[in-house]
N, C-alpha and C positions, 0 to 999 in steps of 0.2 A: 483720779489722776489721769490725765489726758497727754498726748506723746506733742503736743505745742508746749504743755506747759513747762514739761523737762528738758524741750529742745529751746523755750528763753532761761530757763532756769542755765543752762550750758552757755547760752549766748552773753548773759550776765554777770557769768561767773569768770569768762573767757576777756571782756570788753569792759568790765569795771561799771557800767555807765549803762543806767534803764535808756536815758533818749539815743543811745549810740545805737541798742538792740532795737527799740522802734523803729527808728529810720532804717537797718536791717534790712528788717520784714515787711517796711513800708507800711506799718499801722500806728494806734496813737501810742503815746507814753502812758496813759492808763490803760491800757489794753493788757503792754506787759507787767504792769504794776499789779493791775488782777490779777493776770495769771501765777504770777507767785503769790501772792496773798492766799491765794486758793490754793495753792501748794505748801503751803505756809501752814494753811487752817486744815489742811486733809493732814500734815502729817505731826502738828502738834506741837511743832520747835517752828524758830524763824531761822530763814535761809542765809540772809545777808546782814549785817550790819551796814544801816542808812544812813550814809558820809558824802560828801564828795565822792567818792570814791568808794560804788558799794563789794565789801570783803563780807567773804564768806565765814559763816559762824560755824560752830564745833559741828552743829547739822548740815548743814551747809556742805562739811567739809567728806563728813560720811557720805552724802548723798554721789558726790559728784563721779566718780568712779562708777557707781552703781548704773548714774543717768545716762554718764558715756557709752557703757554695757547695751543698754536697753537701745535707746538713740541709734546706736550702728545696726544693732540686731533691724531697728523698724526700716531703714537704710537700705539694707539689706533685701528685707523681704520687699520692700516696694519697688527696689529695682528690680527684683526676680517676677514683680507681678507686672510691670510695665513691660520687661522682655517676652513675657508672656503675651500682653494683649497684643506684643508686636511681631508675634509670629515668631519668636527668636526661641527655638528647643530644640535638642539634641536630637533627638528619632520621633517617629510617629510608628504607631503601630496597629498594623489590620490582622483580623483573623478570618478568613473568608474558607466558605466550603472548595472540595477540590475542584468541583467543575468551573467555577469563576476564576480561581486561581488558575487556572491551565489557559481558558476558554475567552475568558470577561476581564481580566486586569492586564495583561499584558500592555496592550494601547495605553493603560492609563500612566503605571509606573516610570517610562522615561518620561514621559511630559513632567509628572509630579517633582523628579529629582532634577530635570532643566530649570522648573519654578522656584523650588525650594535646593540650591545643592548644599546648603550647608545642613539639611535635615537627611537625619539616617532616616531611612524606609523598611521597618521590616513588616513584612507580611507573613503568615504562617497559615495552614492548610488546617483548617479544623471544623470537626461534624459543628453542626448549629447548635445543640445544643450548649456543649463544651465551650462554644465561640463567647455565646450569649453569657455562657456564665463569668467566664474572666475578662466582659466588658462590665457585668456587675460589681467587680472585685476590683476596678480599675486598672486592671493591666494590659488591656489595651484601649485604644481609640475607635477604635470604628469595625464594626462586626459587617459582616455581607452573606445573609444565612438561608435559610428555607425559615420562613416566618412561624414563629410561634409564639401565639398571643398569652399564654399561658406565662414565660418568659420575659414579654414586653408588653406590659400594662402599667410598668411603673410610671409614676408623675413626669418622673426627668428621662423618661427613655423617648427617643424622637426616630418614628420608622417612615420608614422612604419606602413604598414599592417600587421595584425596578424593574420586572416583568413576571411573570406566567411561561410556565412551559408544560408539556406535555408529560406525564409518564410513558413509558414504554417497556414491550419486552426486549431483551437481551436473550439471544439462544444461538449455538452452534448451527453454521450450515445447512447441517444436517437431520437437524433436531426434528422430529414429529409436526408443531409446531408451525416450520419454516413453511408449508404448504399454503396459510391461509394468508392472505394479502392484508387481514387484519386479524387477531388472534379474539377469538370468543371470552368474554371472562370469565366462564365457568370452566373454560379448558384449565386454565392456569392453578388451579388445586390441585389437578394432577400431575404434579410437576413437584419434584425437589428444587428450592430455590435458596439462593445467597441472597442474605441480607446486607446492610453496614452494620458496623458494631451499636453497642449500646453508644447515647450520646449525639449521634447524627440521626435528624430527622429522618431521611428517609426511613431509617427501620421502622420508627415509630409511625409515616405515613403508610408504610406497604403494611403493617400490624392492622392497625385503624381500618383500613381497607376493605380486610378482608374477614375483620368481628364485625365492620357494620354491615356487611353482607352477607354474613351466617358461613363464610367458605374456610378449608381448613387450612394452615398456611405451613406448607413443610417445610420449615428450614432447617440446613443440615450444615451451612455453615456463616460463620462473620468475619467480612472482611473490613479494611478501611483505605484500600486502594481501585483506581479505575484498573490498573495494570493486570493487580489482581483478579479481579474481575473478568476479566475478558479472557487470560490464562484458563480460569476454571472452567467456566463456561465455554471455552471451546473444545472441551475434552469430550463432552457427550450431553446427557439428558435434564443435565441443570440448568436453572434459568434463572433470572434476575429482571426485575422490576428497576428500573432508574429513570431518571429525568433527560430531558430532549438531549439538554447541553450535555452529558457526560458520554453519549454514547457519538459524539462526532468521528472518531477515530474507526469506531466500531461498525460505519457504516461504509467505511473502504476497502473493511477487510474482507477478505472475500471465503475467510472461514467463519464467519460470523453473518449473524441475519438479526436485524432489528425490524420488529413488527409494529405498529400501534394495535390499541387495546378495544374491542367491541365494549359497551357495559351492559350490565344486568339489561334484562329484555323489559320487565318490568320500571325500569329506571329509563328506559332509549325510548320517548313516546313521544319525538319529535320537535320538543321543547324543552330536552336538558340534552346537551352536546355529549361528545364523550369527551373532549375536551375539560367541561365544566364539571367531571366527576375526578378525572385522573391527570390531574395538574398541580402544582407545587407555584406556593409565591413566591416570592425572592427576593429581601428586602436589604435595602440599609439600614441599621441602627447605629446610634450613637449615643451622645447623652445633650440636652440643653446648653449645658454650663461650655461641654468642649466646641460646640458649632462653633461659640464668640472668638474662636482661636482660631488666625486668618490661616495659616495651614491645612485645620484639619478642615473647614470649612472649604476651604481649594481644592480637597482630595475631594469631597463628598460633592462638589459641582460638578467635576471632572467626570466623577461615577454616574451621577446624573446626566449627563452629556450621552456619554455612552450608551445607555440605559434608552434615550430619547432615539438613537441612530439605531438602535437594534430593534427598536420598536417600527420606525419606519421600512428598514427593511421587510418588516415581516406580512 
């Protein structure tokens, strides 16, 4: 059973007369003469009585409530799917890590709601991991995370790198530390340090770190704010590992000292940067299917754009 054949099956039912539904649909009069026949022979009774004037039989008569049902429902979804291809939906929704969200969306967001104003925009502040998963889950549109492939190898996930940044330390003023103009990596074991919570990559970067380099990692507490962060760490001998972009704040303050990172001596031998040890990707994801959606596809050019101009500045 095919959704043409229920919708001449309705047109005939509706107009009395197979050539009046032909010329309809602008096909032949055997065209729709098949198509009921084949609706006819799929369900075992005949639909019309063949007169002048074709009347619906006792099947016929069953069917036709049913076909109307179905018919509006197909109606229905095909308008919701052409609204669809035409950019026409309620909200879009990003989950981006906090430093993008404070740092890297801001430019983007009024542009996006001048583009689109009849689409809500919500954005939400979440570790990559977390991000990635409930773009898995379908609950949001477009992730903006610390890249993990781990996460994003599926067929229908589509990653965009949008830059590289540094790690660094995070310390008070005053901190031991604040002396070196770059901080050694072996120093940084001796140190209490803040992580983020379970969920955000960084933890799982600063972890990785410092098992593939044999150092111990003392952490003593989990945050999941920059606010926070900076609070703690300015009280005394704690330190914190985080990315270029999250510490911008933290380089005005002037009870605060941000270092970059020496790396292993055995690892600096002139042709691995320290750059290239203690950096973070930073990517777009989304999925295939939602790019064809002129919206979300305009947010992820937009993101692109920006990503292109931060790259030039640098």
């Amino acid at each position: 059973m095919r959704i043409e054949q229920l919708q001449s099956f309705l047109a005939v039912a509706e107009m009395g007369n197979f050539g009046q539904v032909a010329q309809k649909f602008q096909v032949t009069q055997s065209t729709i003469s098949r198509q009921i026949q084949a609706l006819e022979q799929e369900l075992g009774l005949p639909l019309f009585h063949r007169s002048n004037h074709a009347k619906l039989t006792v099947g016929g008569e069953r069917l036709l409530s049913r076909a109307k049902k179905i018919v509006a429902e197909w109606d229905t979804v095909t308008a919701e799917f052409n609204d669809l291809k035409a950019g026409k939906q309620p909200e879009l929704c990003v989950a981006a890590i906090h430093s993008v969200c404070a740092y890297y969306l801001p430019p983007i967001l009024p542009q996006f709601c001048r583009d689109y104003p009849e689409i809500e925009l919500r954005v939400t502040a979440l570790g990559s991991d977390r991000a990635l998963k409930v773009l898995r889950d379908g609950l949001i549109d477009i992730a903006i995370v610390m890249n993990n492939r781990f996460l994003t190898t599926s067929p229908e996930m589509v990653v965009k790198v949008l830059y590289e940044e540094t790690i660094e330390v995070l310390m008070a003023a005053s901190h031991p530390l604040s002396q070196y103009p770059e901080v050694p990596w072996s120093e940084l074991a001796n140190y209490p340090q803040i992580v983020f919570k379970d969920g955000y990559g960084m933890q799982r970067l600063v972890q990785d770190l410092f098992a593939r380099y044999n150092k111990p990692l003392k952490i003593v507490m989990e945050l999941n704010t920059l606010d926070a962060f900076r609070g703690v760490v300015r009280q005394g001998e704690i330190i914190a590992l985080l990315p270029h972009a999250a510490l911008i704040e933290a380089r005005f303050d002037p009870t605060l000292a941000v270092r970059k990172i020496i790396p292993p001596e055995h690892l600096h031998n002139g042709q691995t940067s320290p750059d290239s040890i203690f950096t973070r990707e930073v990517v777009l994801v989304t999925t295939g299917d939602r790019l064809q959606i002129p919206p979300i596809a305009h947010f992820c050019d937009l993101v692109k754009q920006i990503a292109t101009m931060r790259d030039n500045k640098l």
